[in-house]
N, C-alpha and C positions, 0 to 999 in steps of 0.2 A: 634245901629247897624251901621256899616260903610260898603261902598258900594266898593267895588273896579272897577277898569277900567285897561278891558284889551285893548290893542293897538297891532295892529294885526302887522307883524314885514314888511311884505311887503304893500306897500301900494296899495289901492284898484285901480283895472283898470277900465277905462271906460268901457261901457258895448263894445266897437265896440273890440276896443285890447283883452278883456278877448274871445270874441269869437274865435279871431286868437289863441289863446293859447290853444296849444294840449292839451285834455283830455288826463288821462292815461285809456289805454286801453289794456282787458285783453284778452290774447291768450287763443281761447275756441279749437284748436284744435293744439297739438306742430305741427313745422314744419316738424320735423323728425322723423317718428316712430320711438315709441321705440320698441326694440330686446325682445324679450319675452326668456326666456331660453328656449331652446328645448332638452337640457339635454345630447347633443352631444357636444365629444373638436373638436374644429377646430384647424387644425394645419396648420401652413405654410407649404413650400416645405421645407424648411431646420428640421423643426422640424420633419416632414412624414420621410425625411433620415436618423436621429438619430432613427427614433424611429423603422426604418423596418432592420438597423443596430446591435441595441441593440436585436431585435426578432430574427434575421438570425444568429448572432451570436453562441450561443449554439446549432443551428443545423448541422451549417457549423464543429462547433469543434467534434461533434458528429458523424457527417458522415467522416471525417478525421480520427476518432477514429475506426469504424468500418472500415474502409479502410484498414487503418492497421493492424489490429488484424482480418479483415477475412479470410485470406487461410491461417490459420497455420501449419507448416511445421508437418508431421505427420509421425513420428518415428516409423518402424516396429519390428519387432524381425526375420524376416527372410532373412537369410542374403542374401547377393547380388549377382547376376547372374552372376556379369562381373569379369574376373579372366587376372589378369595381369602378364605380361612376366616380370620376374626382369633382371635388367645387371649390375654386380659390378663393380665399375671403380675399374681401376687397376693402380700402382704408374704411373706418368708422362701423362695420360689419361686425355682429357677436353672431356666437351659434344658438342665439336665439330666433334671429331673424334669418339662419338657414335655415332653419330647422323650421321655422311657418314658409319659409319658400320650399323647400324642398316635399314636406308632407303639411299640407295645408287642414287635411282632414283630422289626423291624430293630434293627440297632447302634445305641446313642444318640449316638453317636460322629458318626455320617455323617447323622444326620439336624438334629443339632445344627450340621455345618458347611454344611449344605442353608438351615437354617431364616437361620445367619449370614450368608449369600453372599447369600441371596433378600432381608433386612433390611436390607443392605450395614452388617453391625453391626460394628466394627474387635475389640470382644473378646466373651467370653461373660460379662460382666457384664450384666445388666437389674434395674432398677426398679421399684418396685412401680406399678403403674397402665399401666404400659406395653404400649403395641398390638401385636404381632407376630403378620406375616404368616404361615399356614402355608403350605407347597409344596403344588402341589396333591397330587404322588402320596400325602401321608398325610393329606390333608381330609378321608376319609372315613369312616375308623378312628373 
């Protein structure tokens, strides 16, 4: 049999030096607790924004929607109270000079944009033969 010889790689310290020399030594408690899961997401503030964004989102478009489509306009079959005076222009006639015939007291100005708005007429041009509604505040005049 043959004997082998191990030769240890560092060589041996005096007993005073190996005293100096750190043992390794083991951490019995971490410095840091550790986070246990608690089964809740934490979020940051930028993340809490995205995400109370993405939630309000579909309500915000929803009450927009109900917004809109709550009073709708409700069509009767009885027809309407108000009964309007007609004036046919006659050749060479503008709604200026109905409008001093028909209310001689007020501005022709405002009765002209009365008579346009009531006609739904896009200018003060009209026609000879043409029907036009009077308002009623100057029917009476």
């Amino acid at each position: 049999m043959s004997t082998a010889v191990i030769t240890p790689i560092r060589p041996a310290l005096p007993p005073r030096q190996a005293a100096m020399r750190p043992s390794p030594v083991t951490a019995i408690s971490p410095a840091v607790p550790s986070r246990q899961s608690s089964g809740r997401i934490r979020l940051t503030r930028r993340g809490r924004a995205v995400f109370t964004s993405l939630a309000a989102g579909p309500l915000v478009a929803v009450a927009a929607w109900i917004g809109v489509n709550a009073l709708p306009a409700v069509a009767t079959s009885s027809p309407s109270s108000v009964v309007f005076e007609y004036a046919t222009i006659e050749s060479d006639q503008s709604l200026w000079q109905l409008a001093t015939t028909v209310a001689p007291d007020v501005d022709p100005r405002d009765v002209i944009a009365d008579i346009m708005r009531l006609n739904q007429l896009d200018s003060s041009t009209v026609s000879p033969g043409q029907r036009i509604a009077i308002p009623e505040q100057y029917s009476g005049n």
